[in-house]
C-alpha positions in Angstrom: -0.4 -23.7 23.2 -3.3 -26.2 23.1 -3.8 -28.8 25.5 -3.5 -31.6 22.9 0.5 -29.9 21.7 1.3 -30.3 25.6 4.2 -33.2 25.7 3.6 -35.9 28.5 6.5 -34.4 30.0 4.8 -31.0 30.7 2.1 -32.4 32.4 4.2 -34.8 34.3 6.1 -31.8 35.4 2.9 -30.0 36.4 1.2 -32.9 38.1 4.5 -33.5 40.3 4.7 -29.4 41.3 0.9 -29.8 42.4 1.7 -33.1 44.5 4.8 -31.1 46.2 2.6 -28.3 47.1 -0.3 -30.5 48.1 2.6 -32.0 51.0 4.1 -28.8 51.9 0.1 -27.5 52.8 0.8 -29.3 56.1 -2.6 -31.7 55.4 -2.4 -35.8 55.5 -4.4 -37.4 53.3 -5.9 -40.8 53.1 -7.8 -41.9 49.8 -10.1 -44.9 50.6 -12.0 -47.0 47.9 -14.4 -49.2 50.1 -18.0 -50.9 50.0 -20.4 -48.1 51.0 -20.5 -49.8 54.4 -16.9 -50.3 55.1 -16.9 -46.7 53.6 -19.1 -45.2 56.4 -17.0 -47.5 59.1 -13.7 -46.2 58.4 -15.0 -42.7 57.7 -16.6 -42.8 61.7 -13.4 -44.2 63.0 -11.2 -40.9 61.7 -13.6 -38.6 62.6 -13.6 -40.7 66.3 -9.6 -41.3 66.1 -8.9 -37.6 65.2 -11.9 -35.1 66.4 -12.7 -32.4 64.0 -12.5 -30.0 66.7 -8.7 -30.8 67.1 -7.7 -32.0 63.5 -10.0 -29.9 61.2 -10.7 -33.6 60.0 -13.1 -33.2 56.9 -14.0 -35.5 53.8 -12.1 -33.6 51.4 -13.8 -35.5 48.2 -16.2 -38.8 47.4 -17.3 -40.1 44.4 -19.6 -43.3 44.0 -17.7 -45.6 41.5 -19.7 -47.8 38.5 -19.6 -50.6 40.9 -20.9 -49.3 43.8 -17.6 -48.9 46.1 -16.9 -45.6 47.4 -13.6 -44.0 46.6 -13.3 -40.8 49.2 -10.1 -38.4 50.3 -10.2 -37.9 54.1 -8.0 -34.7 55.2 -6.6 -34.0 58.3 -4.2 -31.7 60.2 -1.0 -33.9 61.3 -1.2 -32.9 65.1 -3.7 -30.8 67.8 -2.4 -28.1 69.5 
């Protein structure tokens, strides 16, 4: 079947099951768009309020929008052991 056949539905239906197993993974995710300032701010305070060490804490994804904001994913485990 060719992508432009697909029904809304179908990719509706394959966006949600991606979202579901995104959740189950055991990951939070934050997505931030910010100034590149504010950007580098709250990116330092995760990394201070949940350690890589202890949370696996990583910038899953950034992208520098047309405006100059940064949108960016920030990924974390939910709790250290």
């Amino acid at each position: 079947m060719s992508v432009s056949k697909r029904a809304p539905k179908d990719f509706a239906r394959r966006f949600a099951d991606k979202r579901s197993a995104r959740a189950a993974s055991g990951w939070r995710r934050e997505t931030f768009t910010l100034e590149r300032g504010a950007a580098r701010a709250k990116a330092r305070d995760w990394f201070e309020r949940y350690p890589k060490a202890a949370y696996m804490t990583e910038i899953e994804f950034w992208r520098e929008l047309d405006d100059g904001r940064i949108e960016f994913t920030i990924r974390r485990l939910p709790s250290a052991d």
